[in-house]
C-alpha positions in Angstrom: 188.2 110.3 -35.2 190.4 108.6 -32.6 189.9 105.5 -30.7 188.4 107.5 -27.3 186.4 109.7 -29.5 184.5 106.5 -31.6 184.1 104.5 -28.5 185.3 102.0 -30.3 188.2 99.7 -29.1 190.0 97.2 -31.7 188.8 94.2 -29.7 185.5 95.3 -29.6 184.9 96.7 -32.8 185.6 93.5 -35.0 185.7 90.9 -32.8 185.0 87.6 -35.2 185.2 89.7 -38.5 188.5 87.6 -38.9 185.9 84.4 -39.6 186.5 86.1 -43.6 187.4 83.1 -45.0 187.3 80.7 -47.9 184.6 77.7 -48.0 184.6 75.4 -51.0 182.4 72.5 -52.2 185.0 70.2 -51.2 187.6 69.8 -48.5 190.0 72.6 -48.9 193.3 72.1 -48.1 196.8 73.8 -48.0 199.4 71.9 -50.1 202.2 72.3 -52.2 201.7 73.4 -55.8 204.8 72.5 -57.7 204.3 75.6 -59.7 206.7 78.2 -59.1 204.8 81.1 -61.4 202.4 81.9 -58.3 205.1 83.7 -56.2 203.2 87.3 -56.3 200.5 85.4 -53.9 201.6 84.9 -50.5 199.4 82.6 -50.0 197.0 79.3 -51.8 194.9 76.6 -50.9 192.6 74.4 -53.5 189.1 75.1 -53.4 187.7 71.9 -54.6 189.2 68.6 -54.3 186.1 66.3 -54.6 186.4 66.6 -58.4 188.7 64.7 -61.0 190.1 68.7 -61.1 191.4 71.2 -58.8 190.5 74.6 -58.7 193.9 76.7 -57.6 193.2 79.4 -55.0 196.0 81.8 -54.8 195.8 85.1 -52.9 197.9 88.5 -50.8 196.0 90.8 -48.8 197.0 94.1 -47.3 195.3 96.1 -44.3 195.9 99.8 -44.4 197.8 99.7 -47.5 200.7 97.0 -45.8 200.9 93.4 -47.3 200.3 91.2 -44.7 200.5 87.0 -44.2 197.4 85.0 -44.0 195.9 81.8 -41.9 198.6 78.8 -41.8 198.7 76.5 -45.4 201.6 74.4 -45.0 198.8 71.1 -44.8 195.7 70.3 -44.5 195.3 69.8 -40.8 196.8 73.6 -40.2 194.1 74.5 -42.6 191.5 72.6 -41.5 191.9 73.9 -37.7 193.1 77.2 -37.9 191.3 78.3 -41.5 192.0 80.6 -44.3 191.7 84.4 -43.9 191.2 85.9 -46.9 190.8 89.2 -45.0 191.4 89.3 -40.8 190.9 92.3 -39.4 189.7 91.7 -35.9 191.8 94.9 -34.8 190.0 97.2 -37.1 188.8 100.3 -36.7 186.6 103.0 -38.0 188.6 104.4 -41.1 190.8 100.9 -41.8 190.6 99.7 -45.2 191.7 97.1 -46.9 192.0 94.7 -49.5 192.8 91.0 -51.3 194.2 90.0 -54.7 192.7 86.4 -55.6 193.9 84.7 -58.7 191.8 81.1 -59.7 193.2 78.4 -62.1 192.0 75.2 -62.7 194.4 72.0 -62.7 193.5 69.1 -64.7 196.8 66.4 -65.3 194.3 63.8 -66.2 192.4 65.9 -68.5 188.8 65.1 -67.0 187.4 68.3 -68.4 189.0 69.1 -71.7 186.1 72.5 -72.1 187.4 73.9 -68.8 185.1 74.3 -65.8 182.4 77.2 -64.6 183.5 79.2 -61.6 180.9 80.5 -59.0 181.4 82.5 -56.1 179.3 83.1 -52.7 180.0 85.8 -50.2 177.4 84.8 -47.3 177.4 87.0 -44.2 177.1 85.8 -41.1 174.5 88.0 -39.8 171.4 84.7 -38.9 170.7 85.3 -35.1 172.9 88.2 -35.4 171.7 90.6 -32.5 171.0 94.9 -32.4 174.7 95.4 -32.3 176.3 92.9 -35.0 173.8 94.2 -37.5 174.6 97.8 -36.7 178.5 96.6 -37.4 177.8 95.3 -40.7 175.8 98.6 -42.0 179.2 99.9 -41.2 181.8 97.5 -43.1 181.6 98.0 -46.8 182.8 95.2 -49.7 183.3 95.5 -53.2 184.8 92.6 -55.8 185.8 93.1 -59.4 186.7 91.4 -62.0 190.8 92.1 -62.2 190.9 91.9 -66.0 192.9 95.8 -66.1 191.9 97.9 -68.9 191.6 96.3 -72.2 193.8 93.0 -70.6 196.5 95.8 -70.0 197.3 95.5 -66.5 194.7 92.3 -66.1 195.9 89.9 -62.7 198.1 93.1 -61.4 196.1 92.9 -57.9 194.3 95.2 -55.8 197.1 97.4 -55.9 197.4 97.9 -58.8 196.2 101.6 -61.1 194.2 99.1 -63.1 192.1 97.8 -60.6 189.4 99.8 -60.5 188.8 99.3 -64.3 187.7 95.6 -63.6 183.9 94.6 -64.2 182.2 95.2 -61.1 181.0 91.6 -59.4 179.6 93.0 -56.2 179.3 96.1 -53.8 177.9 96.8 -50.8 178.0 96.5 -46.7 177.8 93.3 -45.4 174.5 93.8 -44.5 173.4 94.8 -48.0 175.0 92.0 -49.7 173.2 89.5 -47.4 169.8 90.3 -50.1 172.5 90.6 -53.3 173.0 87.7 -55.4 176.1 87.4 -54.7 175.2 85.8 -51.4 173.3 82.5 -53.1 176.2 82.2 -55.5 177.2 83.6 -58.9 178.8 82.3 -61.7 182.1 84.1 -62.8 182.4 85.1 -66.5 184.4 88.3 -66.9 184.6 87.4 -70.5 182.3 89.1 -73.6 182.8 86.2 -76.0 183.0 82.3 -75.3 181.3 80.1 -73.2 183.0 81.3 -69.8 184.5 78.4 -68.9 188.4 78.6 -67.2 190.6 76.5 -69.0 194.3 75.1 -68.0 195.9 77.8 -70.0 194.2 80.5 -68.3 193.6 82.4 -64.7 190.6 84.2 -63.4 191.8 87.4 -61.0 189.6 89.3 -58.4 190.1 91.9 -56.5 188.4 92.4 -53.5 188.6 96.2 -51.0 186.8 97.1 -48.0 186.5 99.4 -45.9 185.5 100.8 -42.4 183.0 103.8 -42.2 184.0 105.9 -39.9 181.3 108.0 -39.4 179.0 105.8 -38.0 179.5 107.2 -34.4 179.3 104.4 -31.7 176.6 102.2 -34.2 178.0 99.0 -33.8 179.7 98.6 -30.6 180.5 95.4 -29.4 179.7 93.8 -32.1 180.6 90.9 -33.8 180.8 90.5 -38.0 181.8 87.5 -40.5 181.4 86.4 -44.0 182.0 83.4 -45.9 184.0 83.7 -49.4 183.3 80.3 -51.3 184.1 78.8 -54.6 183.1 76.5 -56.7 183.9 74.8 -60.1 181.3 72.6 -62.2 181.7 71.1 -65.2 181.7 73.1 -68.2 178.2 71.1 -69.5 176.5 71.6 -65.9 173.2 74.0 -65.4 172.5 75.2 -61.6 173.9 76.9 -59.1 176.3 74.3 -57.5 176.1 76.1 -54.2 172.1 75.9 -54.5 172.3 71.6 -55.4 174.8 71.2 -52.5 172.3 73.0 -50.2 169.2 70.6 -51.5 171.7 67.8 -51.1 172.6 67.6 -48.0 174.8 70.6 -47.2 178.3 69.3 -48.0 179.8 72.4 -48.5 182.9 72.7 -46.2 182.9 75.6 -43.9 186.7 76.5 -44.0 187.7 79.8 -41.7 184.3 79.7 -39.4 
């Protein structure tokens, strides 16, 4: 289908589906990580720095099969105005896939929480007050996550890429507009593991991958449209019960919206 043919122009088609970013219980911020073993992401930011701990965020995306650079991280004010992008793809159109390799790791010097810390994720669309055609758009943009643990640890943290990928645990799949009623979208904890308490430790990392895609079938549906999705984590003690993303919510809300 070309561009004439869909109806579809890259402005139009995506315009604000680039507002895929990453939103954390704390102030996330871009800043040097003194470790030199993360150089197969492009790009990092922490999560969580409200926390005697930091949870590590490193990631690389690619659109259409071609590694591309992500939202500004060099400090905290480029991150905090321009935002993170773990996927921005407000040129897409019908048939454009993509995806992102995430890698988390927790960093404790001070040794606040010697049992590691529980990981949740939240992939929240944006689709509240969304109108007739923004809703089409989402039935039409289609997300899946997995666990990037490879086959048997074989080829575990490789990336999105990579031939193990699709043997990861699956974490989540749908379009945005089904995953706005999946579980996923009020937070989840991470556990990709089949013994132990699921807690991430200093000595380990925690990889996702995450693909989507474009349907390109859906005709004109969706036209002038506008998509976007929060990706947020979080990391609680390894003692804590709850949701953290459900407390912060009764709270008061403190959850910082990074890549709105």
């Amino acid at each position: 289908m070309t561009q004439k043919e869909s109806g579809l122009t890259r402005r139009e088609a995506l315009a604000g589906a680039g507002a895929v970013g990453f939103a954390a219980l704390g102030a996330a911020s871009g800043r040097p990580t003194g470790t030199d073993s993360w150089g197969e992401y492009t790009d990092y930011t922490y999560a969580q720095t409200d926390r005697p701990w930091d949870l590590l965020v490193g990631w690389r995306r690619t659109e259409n099969g071609t590694v591309v650079d992500s939202s500004p991280t060099d400090a905290e004010d480029d991150v905090e105005a321009a935002g993170i992008r773990l996927v921005d793809v407000d040129n897409a159109l019908p048939h454009d896939t993509g995806t992102a390799s995430v890698g988390l790791r927790l960093e404790d010097p001070a040794g606040a929480a010697p049992d590691g810390v529980r990981v949740w994720l939240k992939i929240a669309p944006g689709l509240d007050g969304a109108d007739a055609a923004s809703r089409a758009l989402a039935e039409r943009i289609r997300l899946e996550v997995r666990y990037d643990t490879g086959l048997l640890g074989v080829g575990a943290c490789a990336g999105a890429e990579s031939d193990f990928a699709g043997y990861g645990e699956l974490i989540a799949a749908g379009t945005l507009a089904e995953l706005s009623a999946d579980p996923v979208a009020t937070g989840i904890e991470l556990d990709p593991t089949l013994l132990g308490n699921g807690c991430l430790t200093t000595e380990e990392r925690r990889c996702l991958t995450f693909t989507w895609e474009f349907d390109g079938e859906g005709g004109n549906a969706g036209q002038g449209g506008a998509v976007d999705f929060d990706v947020r984590f979080a990391a609680d003690d390894c003692s804590a019960e709850g949701n953290p993303f459900a407390m912060s919510d009764v709270s008061d809300g403190n959850a910082t919206e990074v890549g709105q």
